[in-house]
Every structure is written in structure tokens, then in C-alpha cells.
One Martini backbone bead per residue (centre of mass of N, CA, C, O) as a GRO file, in nm:
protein
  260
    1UNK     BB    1  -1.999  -1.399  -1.587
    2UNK     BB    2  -1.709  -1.568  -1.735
    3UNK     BB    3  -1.600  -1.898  -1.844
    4UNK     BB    4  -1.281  -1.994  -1.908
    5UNK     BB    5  -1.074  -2.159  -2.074
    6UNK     BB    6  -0.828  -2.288  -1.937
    7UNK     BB    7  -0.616  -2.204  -2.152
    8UNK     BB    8  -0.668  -1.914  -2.166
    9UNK     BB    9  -0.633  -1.856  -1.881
   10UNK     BB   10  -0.335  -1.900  -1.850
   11UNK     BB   11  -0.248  -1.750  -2.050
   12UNK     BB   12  -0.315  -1.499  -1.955
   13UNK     BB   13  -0.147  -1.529  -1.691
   14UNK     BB   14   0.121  -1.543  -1.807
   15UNK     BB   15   0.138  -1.303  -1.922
   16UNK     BB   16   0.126  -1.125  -1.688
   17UNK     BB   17   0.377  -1.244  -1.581
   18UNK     BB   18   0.551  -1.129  -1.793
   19UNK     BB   19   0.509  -0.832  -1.754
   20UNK     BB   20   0.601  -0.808  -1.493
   21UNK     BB   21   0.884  -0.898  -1.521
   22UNK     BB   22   0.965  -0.667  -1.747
   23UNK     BB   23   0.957  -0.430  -1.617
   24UNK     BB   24   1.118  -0.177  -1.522
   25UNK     BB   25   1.058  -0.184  -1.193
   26UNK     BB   26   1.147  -0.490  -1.196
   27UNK     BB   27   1.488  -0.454  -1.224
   28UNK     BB   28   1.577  -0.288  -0.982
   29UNK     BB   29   1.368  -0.442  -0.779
   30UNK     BB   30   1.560  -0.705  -0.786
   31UNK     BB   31   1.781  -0.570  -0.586
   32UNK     BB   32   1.614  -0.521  -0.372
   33UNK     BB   33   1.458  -0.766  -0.285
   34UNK     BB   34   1.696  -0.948  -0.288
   35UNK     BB   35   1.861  -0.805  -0.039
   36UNK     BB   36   1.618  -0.801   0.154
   37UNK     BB   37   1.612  -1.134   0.152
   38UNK     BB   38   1.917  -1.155   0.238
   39UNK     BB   39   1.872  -1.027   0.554
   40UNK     BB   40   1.644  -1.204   0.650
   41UNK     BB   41   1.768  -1.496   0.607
   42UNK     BB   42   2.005  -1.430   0.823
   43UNK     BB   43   1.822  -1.342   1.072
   44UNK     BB   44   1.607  -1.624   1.075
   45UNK     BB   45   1.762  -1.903   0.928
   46UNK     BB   46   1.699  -1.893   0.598
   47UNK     BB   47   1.821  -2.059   0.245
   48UNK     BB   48   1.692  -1.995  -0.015
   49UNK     BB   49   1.913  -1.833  -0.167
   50UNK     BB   50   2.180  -2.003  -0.107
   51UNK     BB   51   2.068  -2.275  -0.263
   52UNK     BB   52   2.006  -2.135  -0.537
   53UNK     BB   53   2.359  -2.029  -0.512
   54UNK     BB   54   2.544  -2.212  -0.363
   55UNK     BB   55   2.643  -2.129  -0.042
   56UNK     BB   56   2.822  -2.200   0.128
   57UNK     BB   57   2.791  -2.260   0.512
   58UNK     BB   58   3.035  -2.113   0.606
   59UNK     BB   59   2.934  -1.813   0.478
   60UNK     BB   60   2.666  -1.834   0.586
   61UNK     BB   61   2.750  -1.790   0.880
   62UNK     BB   62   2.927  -1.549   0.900
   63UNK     BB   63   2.712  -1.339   0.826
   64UNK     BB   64   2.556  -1.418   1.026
   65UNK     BB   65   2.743  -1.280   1.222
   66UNK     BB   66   2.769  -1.009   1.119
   67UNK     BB   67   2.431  -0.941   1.178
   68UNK     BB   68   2.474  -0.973   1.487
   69UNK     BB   69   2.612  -0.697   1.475
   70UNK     BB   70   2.475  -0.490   1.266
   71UNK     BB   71   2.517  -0.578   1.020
   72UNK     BB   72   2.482  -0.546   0.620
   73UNK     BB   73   2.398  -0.708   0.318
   74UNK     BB   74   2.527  -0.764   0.006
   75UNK     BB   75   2.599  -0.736  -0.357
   76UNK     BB   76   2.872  -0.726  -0.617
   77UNK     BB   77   2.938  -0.653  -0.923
   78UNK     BB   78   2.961  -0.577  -1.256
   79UNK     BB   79   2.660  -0.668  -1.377
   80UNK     BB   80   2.433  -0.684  -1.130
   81UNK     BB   81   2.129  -0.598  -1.279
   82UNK     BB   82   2.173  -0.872  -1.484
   83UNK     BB   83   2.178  -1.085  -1.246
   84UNK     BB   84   1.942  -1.010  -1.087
   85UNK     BB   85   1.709  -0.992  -1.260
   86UNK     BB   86   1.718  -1.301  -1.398
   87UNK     BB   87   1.751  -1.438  -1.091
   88UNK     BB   88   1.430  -1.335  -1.029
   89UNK     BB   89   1.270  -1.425  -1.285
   90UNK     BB   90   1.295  -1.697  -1.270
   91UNK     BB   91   1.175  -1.705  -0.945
   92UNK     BB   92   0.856  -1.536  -1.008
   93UNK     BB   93   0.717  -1.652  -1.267
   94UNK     BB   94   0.547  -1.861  -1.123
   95UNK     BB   95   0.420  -1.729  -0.881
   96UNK     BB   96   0.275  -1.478  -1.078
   97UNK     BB   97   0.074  -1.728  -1.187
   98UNK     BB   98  -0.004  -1.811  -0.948
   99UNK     BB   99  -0.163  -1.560  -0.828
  100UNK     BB  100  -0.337  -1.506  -1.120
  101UNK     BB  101  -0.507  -1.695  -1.077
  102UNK     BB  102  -0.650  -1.611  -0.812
  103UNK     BB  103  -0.740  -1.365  -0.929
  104UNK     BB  104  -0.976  -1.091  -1.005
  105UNK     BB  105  -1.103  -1.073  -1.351
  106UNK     BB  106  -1.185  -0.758  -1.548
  107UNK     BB  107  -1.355  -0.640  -1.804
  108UNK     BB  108  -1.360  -0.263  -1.852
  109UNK     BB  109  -1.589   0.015  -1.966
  110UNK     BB  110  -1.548   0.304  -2.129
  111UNK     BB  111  -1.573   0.651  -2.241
  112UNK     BB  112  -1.260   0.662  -2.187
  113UNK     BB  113  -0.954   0.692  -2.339
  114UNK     BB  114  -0.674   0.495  -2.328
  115UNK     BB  115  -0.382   0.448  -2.246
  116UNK     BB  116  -0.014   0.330  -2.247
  117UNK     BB  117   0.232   0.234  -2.077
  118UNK     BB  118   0.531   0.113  -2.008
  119UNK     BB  119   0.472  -0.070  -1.804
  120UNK     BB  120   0.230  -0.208  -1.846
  121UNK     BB  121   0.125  -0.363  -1.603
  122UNK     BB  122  -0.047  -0.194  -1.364
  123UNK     BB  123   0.063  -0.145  -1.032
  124UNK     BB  124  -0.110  -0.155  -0.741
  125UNK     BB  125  -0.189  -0.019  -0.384
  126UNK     BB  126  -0.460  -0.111  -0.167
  127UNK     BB  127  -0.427  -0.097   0.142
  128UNK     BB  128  -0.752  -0.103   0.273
  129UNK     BB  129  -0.772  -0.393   0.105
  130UNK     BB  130  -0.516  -0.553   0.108
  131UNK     BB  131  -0.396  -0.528  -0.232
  132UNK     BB  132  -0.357  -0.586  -0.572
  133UNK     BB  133  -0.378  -0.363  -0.869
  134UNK     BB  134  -0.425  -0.443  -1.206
  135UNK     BB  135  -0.355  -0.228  -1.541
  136UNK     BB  136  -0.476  -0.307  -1.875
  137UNK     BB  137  -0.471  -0.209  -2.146
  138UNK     BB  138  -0.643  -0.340  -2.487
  139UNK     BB  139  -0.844  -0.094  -2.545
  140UNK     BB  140  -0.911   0.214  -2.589
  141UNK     BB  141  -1.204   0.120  -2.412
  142UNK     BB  142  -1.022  -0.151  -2.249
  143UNK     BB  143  -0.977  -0.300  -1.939
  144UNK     BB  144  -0.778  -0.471  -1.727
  145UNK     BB  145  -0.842  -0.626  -1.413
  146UNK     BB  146  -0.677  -0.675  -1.109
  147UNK     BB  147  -0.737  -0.885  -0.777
  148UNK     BB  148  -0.515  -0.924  -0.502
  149UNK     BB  149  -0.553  -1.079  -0.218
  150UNK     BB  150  -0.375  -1.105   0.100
  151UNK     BB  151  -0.633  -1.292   0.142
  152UNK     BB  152  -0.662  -1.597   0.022
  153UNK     BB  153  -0.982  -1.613   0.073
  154UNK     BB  154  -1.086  -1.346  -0.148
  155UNK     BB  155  -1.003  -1.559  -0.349
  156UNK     BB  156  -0.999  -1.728  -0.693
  157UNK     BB  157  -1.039  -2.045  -0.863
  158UNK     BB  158  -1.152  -1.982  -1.100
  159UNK     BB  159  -1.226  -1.932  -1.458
  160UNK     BB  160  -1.285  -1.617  -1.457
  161UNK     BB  161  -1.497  -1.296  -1.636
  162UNK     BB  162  -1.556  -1.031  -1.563
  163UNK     BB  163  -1.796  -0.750  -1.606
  164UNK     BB  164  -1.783  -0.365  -1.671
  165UNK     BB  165  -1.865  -0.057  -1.603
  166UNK     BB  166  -1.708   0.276  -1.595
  167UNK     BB  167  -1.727   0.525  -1.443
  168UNK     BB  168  -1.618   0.852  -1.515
  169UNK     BB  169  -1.463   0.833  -1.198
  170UNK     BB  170  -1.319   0.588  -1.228
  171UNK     BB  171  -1.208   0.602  -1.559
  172UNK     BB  172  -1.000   0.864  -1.428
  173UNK     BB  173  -0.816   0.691  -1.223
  174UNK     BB  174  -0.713   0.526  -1.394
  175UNK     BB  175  -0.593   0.708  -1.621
  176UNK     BB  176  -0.398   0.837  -1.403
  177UNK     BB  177  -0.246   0.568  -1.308
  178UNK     BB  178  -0.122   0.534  -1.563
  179UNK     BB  179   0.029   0.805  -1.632
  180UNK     BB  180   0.212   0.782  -1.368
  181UNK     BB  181   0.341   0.515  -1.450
  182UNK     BB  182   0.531   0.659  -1.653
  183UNK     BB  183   0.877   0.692  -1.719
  184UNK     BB  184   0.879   0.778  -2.059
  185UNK     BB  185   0.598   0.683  -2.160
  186UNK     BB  186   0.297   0.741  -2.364
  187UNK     BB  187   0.053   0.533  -2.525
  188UNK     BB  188  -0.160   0.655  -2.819
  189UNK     BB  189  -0.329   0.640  -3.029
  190UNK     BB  190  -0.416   0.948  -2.962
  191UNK     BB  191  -0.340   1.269  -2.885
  192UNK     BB  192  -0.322   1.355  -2.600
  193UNK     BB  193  -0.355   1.652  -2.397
  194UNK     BB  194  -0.438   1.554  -2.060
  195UNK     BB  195  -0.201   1.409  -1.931
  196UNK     BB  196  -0.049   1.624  -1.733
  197UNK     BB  197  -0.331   1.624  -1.531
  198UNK     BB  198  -0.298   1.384  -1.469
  199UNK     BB  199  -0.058   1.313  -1.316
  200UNK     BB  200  -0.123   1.546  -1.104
  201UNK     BB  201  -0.356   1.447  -1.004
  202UNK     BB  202  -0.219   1.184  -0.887
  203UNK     BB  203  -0.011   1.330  -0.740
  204UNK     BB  204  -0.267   1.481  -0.512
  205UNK     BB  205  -0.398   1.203  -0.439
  206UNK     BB  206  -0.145   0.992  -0.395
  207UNK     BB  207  -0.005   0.845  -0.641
  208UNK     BB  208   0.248   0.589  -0.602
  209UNK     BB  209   0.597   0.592  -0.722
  210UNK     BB  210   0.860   0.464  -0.792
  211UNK     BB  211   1.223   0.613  -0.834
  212UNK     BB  212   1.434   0.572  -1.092
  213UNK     BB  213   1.746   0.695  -1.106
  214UNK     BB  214   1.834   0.486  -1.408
  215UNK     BB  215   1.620   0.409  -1.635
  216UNK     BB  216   1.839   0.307  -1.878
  217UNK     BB  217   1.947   0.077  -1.734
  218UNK     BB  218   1.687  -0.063  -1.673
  219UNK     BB  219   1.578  -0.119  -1.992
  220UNK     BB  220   1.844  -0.282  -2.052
  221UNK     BB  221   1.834  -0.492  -1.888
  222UNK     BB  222   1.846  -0.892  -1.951
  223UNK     BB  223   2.072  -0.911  -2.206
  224UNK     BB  224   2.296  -1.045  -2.011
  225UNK     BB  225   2.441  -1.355  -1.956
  226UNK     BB  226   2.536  -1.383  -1.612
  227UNK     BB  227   2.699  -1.538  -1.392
  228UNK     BB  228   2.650  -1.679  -1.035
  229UNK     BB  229   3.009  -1.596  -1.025
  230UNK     BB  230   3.008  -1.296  -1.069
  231UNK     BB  231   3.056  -1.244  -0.712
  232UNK     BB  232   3.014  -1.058  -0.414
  233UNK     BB  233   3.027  -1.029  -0.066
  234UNK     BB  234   2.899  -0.727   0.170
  235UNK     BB  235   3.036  -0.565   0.462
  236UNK     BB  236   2.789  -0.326   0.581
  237UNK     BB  237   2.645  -0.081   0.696
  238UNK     BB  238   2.349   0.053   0.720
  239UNK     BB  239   2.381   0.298   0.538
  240UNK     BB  240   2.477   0.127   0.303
  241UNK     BB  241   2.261  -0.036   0.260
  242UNK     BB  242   2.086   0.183   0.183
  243UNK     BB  243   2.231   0.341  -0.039
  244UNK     BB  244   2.253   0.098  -0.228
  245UNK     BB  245   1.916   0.069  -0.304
  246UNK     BB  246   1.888   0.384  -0.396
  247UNK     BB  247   2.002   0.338  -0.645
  248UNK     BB  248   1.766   0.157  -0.761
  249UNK     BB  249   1.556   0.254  -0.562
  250UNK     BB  250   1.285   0.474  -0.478
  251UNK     BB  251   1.100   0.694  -0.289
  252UNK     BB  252   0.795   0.842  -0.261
  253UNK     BB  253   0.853   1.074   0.003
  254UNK     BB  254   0.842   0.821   0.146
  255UNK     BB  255   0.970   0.638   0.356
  256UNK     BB  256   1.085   0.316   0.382
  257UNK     BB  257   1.140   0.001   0.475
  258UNK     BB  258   1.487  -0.168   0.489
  259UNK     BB  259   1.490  -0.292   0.764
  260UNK     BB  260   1.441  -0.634   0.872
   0.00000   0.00000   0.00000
């Protein structure tokens, strides 16, 4: 265990919370996220996104009737995924900071040489220890892993770095599901031959990513810079509230809650 500076432990932190907020995965999410959160706040009684977008308070009455009846709302825009991305991405980025300081992160080492994803920090859900558990390839046997426990006492305040030596079989889970998580690429100092088979192990192992219906446009979101005056709410069923959703992202195999 090794305590490091806190100047360098924040930068690695905030460089952290870019690489999550910049992935194809974080693009397309901001959308699922916001919509999500825009008919729970609604169904609550909290306003923390319409003070944010400064949304008369008739307006959010109205929604708030039209949702006691069982409807649920959108939102439309003409550029909506570079809209709500931009504004996703403003907002969760102190949060991803707050987070990754508090998170227990470690430098392993390996005999297996890692590629690297295009999501770049390769996120994780553990479900059994209720964490995220997060994988980034440094070096080509080197890999970085962060683990935030849903449990906020059994994370840590200090500026510290483990090191750990991982076992075959734990550096071959890691490779499967770095490999499983890119979109499009997968990058590699040389070479592997092996990918496609770890792709396939993790996918007979259980490990799954959601699957983006349009990836090229959610990689390419985020490039301009759309007015937060440019959309319109719609009152909309359950059916299309969740058809809306699954434009922008999808569930691998099994079916998500999205009705808060």
C-alpha cells in the first residue's frame, strides 16, 4: 500500500471521471439517465433537474398531473443526444470525481499482456459485493482497477495505491471482459489472436454490456453545442416511454426496470 500525493491522486481521479464521461456507453446513457430521472423527479415531488434547466414551475405542475395519471414524459429536441449529453456530462463530472476519490484502487499485475477497449475505463457491476468495479489497461501488463462499494463505509478517504500480482485465472477474467466491452475497437501493442474467444467466454460467463442500437452516432455526440432552449417535453404511454429509451440504449438478454 502506497500513499501518494494528493496533487497526483486528484489527477488521477478527475482524469478518471473524463475517461467515464467521455465513453460511447456514458453518450447514449445521458439520455436514458436524464429521461429516468426526469419522470422520478416528477413522480417524488423533487425538482433538481427542472431548476437546473430552469423550467417554469406551471410546466412542471402540468407534467406532474399528467404523470398521477399514469403517463410519462420525454423530451425532443432536434439534436437531443448532443443536448443531453453535454448536459449528463456538466453534471455527473464533480459527482464521478467525488466518487473515484473515495474509491480503492489498485495497480495488478499480470503474465497475461492486456489490449485496451474503446470505452477506455472499462466499467464493471458486481452485483454479490453491491460495487462498480472499474478496469484500465496502463501498460501492457499492467492494469488499474478501482472498486466503489454502493455501501459508503466500506470505501476509502485516504490517497492510497495497492498493489496485487493477479493470478491466471483472475488476469484472464479481467482480458474477457475488457474484450467484451468494446463497441468497435479493440486496441492491442500486438497482435492477439485470442479475442474473439474471450468475447465469446465472457458472453457464456454472464458478463454483459448494454448494447447501443446507433453506435456511430453516439460516438460521434458531444461536438456541438446545442442551446438548453432547443427541446419541447411530451406527454407520452408507458409503451412509448420505454420504446424511446431503447433507441438510445438497450439491455443485453434481459429486460431493465425503466419505470420509476
Amino acid at each position: 500500500m502506497t500513499k501518494l500525493p494528493q496533487s497526483i491522486y486528484s489527477n488521477l481521479c478527475w482524469y478518471c471521471s473524463f475517461l467515464k464521461g467521455v465513453a460511447p456507453y456514458s453518450k447514449p446513457g445521458a439520455v436514458v439517465s436524464f429521461t429516468i430521472q426526469l419522470n422520478m423527479e416528477l413522480e417524488n415531488g423533487s425538482n433538481s433537474l427542472f431548476r437546473d434547466l430552469s423550467i417554469p414551475e406551471e410546466t412542471v405542475r402540468e407534467l406532474r398531473r399528467q404523470c398521477s395519471l399514469g403517463r410519462k414524459v420525454i423530451i425532443k429536441s432536434e439534436k437531443l443526444l448532443q443536448l443531453l449529453y453535454r448536459f449528463q456530462f456538466a453534471r455527473n463530472y464533480q459527482c464521478d470525481y467525488s466518487q473515484f476519490l473515495s474509491t480503492k484502487w489498485a495497480v495488478a499485475s499480470s503474465s497475461i499482456e492486456f489490449p485496451m477497449s474503446d470505452v477506455g475505463l472499462v466499467p464493471m457491476v458486481l452485483e454479490d459485493h453491491k460495487a462498480n468495479h472499474y478496469l484500465l489497461p496502463i501498460g501492457p501488463n499492467l492494469l488499474l482497477e478501482g472498486v466503489f462499494f454502493h455501501d459508503l463505509s466500506k470505501n476509502l478517504s485516504r490517497p492510497v495505491m495497492r498493489g496485487m500480482n493477479l493470478t491466471e485465472q483472475e488476469a484472464e477474467y479481467r482480458f474477457d471482459c475488457i474484450c467484451a466491452s468494446a463497441i468497435t475497437e479493440i486496441i492491442c501493442a500486438r497482435k492477439l489472436a485470442n479475442i474473439p474467444e474471450a468475447r465469446d467466454r465472457a458472453n457464456a460467463n454472464g458478463t454483459r454490456f448494454c448494447k447501443i442500437p446507433d453506435a456511430k452516432r453516439a460516438i460521434s455526440s458531444g461536438l456541438t453545442d446545442v442551446g438548453y432552449s432547443d427541446f419541447v417535453f411530451r406527454i407520452v404511454s408507458v409503451e412509448e416511454y420505454v420504446k424511446f429509451v431503447h433507441e438510445y440504449m438497450l439491455p443485453w438478454n434481459k429486460p431493465v426496470n425503466l419505470i420509476a
